[in-house]
N, C-alpha and C positions, 0 to 999 in steps of 0.2 A: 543340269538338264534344261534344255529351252523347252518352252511353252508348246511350242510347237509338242514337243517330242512328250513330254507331258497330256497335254489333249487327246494325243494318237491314244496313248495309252490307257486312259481312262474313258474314253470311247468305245474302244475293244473290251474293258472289263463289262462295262455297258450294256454292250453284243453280247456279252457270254452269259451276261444274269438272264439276259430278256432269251435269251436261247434254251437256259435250262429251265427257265417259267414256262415253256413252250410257243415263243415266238420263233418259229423257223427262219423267218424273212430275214433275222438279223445277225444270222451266223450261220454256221455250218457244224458237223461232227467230222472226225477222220476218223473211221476204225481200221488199224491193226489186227490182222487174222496172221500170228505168228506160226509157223510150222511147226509140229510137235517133234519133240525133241525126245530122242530113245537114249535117255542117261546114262544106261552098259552101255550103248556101240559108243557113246562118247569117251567111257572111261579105258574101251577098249583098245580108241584110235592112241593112246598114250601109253598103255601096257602097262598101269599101275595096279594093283590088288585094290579093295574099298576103302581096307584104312593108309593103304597108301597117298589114295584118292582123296581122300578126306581130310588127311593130315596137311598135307599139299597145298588144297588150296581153299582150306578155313573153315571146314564144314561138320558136322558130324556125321560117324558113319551110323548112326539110327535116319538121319535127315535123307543120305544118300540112299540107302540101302530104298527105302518112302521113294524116293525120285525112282528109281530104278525097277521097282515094283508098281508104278503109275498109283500109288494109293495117294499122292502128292505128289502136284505139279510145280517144277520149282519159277517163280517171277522175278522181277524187278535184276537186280544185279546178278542176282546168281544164274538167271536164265540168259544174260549178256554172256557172261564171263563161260557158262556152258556152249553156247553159242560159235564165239571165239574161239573155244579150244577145238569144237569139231567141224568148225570150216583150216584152222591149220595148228594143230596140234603140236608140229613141231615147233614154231615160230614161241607157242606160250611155253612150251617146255624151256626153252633155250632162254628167252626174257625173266623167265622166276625161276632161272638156276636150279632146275630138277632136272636130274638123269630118269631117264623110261626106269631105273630100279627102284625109284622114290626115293633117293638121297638128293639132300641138297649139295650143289656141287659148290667148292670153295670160290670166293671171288680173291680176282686179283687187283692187286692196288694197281692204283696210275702210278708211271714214272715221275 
């Protein structure tokens, strides 16, 4: 790493302490206001059952059922990978080899 690219660096971390001490002048915040996400119409855009849903794609159906009833919002990756499935649903069905009946579908070898 050159010095250069070092300095930038430690500059910025700089800005960000004196930003969170409450110096404004030296940085900025971004807020994210995500859209909330209705976890049934997502499970629905797939046509799986909960523990279909859940088996699928790594989650329990106690955690899902919480998402789907808004008593827990779900974050971080699982609120990506919800995200993903219900802007195209089919595209993530087809990439992790699940049929709409929640079976995984066989892979085939290369030639």
């Amino acid at each position: 790493m050159s010095k250069k690219a070092f300095d930038s660096i430690i500059a910025g971390l700089q800005d960000a302490l004196a930003y969170t001490k409450g110096d404004k002048v030296r940085g900025r915040a971004t807020t994210f206001n995500a859209r909330e996400l209705d976890v049934g119409k997502v499970r629905g855009k797939v046509g799986l059952s909960q523990d279909e849903f859940a088996r699928a794609f790594g989650v329990s159906v106690g955690t899902l059922r919480n998402w789907e009833q808004k008593r827990v919002r779900p974050d971080g990756p699982a609120r990506v990978l919800l995200t993903v499935i219900d802007r195209d649903p089919v595209s993530v069905l087809k990439a992790l080899r699940i049929s709409s009946s929640g079976t995984a579908t066989k892979r085939r070898r290369a030639a």
